[in-house]
N, C-alpha and C positions, 0 to 999 in steps of 0.2 A: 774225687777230683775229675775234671774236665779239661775238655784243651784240646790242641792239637795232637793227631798219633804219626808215630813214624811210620815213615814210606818203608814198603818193605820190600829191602837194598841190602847190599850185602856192604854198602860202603855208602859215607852218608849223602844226602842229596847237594847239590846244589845251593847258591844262593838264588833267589826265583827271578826271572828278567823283570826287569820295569815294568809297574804296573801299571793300565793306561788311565784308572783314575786318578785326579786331581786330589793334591796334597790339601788337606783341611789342617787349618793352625787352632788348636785346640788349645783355650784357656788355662794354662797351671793349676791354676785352681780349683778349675775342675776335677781336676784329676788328685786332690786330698780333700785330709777327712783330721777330724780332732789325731788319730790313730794311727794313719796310714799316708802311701802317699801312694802314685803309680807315677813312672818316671821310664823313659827309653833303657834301654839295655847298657851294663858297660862293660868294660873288660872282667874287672874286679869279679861280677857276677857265675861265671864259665863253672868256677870252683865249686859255691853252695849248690848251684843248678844242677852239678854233675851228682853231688851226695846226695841231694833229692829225687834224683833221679835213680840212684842205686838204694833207696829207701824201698824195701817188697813192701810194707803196706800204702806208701804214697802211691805207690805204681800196680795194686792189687786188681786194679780196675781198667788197668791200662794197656798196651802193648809195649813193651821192655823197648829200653833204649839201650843197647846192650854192651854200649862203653865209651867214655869220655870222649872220644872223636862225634859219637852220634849225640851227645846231649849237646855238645860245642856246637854242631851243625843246626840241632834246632834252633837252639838261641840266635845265632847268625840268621835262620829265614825270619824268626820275628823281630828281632832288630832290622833286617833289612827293608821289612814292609812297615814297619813303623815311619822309617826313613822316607820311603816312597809313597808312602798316602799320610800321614801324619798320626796314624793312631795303629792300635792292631792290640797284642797282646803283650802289655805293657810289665816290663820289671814291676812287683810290688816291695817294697820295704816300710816294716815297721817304724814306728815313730815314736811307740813307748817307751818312756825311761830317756830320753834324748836328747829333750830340749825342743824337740823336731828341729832338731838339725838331720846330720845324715844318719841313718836308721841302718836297722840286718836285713838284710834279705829275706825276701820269704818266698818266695816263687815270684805265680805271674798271676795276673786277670787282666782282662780285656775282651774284645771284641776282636773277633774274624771272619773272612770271608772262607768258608768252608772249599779248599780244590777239591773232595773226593768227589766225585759222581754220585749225589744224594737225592732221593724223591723227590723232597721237597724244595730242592733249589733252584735258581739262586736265592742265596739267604745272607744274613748277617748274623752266628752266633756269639755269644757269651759263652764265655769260660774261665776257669780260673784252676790251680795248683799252689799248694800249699805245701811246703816240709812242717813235719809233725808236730815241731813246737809251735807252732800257730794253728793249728787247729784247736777245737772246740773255745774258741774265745770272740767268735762272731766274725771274725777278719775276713772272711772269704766273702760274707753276706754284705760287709760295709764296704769293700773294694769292690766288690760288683754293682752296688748301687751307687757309684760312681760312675761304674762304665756305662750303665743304664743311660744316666743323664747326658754322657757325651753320645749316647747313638740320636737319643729321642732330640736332644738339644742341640748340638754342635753338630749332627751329622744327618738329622733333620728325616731319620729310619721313620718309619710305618709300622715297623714290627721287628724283633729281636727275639730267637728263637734260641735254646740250648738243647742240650741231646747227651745220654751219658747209659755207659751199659746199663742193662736192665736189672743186675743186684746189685749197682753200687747205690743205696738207699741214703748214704752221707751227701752226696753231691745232689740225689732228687728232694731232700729236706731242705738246701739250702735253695734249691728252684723255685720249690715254695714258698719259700720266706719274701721271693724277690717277687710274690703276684703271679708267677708264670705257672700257666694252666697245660695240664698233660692233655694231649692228643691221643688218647690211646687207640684209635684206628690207623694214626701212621705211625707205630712201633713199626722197625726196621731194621733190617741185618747191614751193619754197616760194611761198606764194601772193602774200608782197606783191611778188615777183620777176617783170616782165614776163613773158610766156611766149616764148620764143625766146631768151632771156637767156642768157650764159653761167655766169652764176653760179645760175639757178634752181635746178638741181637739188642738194639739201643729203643730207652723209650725217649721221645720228643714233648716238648714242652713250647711252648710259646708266649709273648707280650707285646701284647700290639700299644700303639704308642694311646692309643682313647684311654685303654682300662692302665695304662701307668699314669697318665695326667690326673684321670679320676681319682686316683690313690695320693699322688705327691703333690697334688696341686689341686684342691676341692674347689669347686666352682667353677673350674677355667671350660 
């Protein structure tokens, strides 16, 4: 799993002030799939988000959120930036079995703009989180290639980068699946990562928008 990590706070962050980019109105439809959908944040959500969050192997690769005021406060910063530029890291819900009407929850994927202090920024990455009954069913790879088309399409990116610790080998197979090619000279200790940590050091990946048009759109 990938995503955003908690600030490390002894009490949770803020919601983030205004952001000075321009809100983009992104297509609904874009944003589903035969399967899925990605949709803003709502209340409803707080509760599954929190259980996923206290899941040890969703969070194996992560930095601990380490109790329902801190998972409440994440979902609050990505609900809030969705609000203020129109997209970021969108609720994901299932669609199987449904009708596609309203679906379960299943985490998030989407696109963000990285705040740590990283090498190679500014950037726009991808990422996604899943509770364990939707994984190994392809969900995370068809809700990212969603997101994909709102940065290359809707949001009109040059390039879309992910990044994820260095053994979590679930989240770099599904990088791959998305076209996205490792960098392996800018591996990096990511900085809100203790230093000693075993998860500091993160490998980076990249997808610049030529070699995804090449792939999703031959001849353009």
């Amino acid at each position: 799993m990938t995503g955003p990590l908690p600030e490390p706070a002894s009490a949770p962050a803020p919601a983030p002030a205004p952001a000075p980019h321009p809100i983009t109105a992104v297509d609904p439809a874009l944003l589903r799939s035969p399967r899925l959908r990605l949709r803003q944040w709502m209340p409803a959500d707080r509760e599954p988000f929190a259980a996923l969050a206290a899941d040890p192997a969703v969070m194996e690769h992560l930095l601990p959120l380490p109790d329902r005021a801190h998972s409440d406060a994440l979902a609050d910063r990505m609900e809030t930036l969705i609000e203020q530029q129109g997209w970021g890291f969108w609720a994901a819900e299932s669609l199987e079995g449904t009708g596609h009407g309203t679906g379960s929850f299943m985490g998030f994927i989407g696109l963000n703009r990285p705040a740590a202090p990283l090498p190679f920024a500014p950037c726009v990455e991808i990422g996604w989180r899943l509770a364990r009954p939707f994984w190994g069913r392809g969900l995370a790879t068809e809700g990212a290639r969603l997101a994909l088309r709102v940065g290359f399409e809707a949001l009109g990116l040059q390039e879309i980068v992910a990044f994820t610790a260095q053994r979590n080998l679930r989240s770099q197979a599904v990088m791959e699946r998305l076209g996205m090619r490792e960098s392996p000279s800018e591996a990096f200790d990511h900085p809100a990562v203790p230093e000693g940590h075993v998860l500091r050091r993160h490998r980076l990946y990249r997808l610049s928008r030529g070699r995804w048009l090449a792939a999703t759109q031959p001849g353009a």
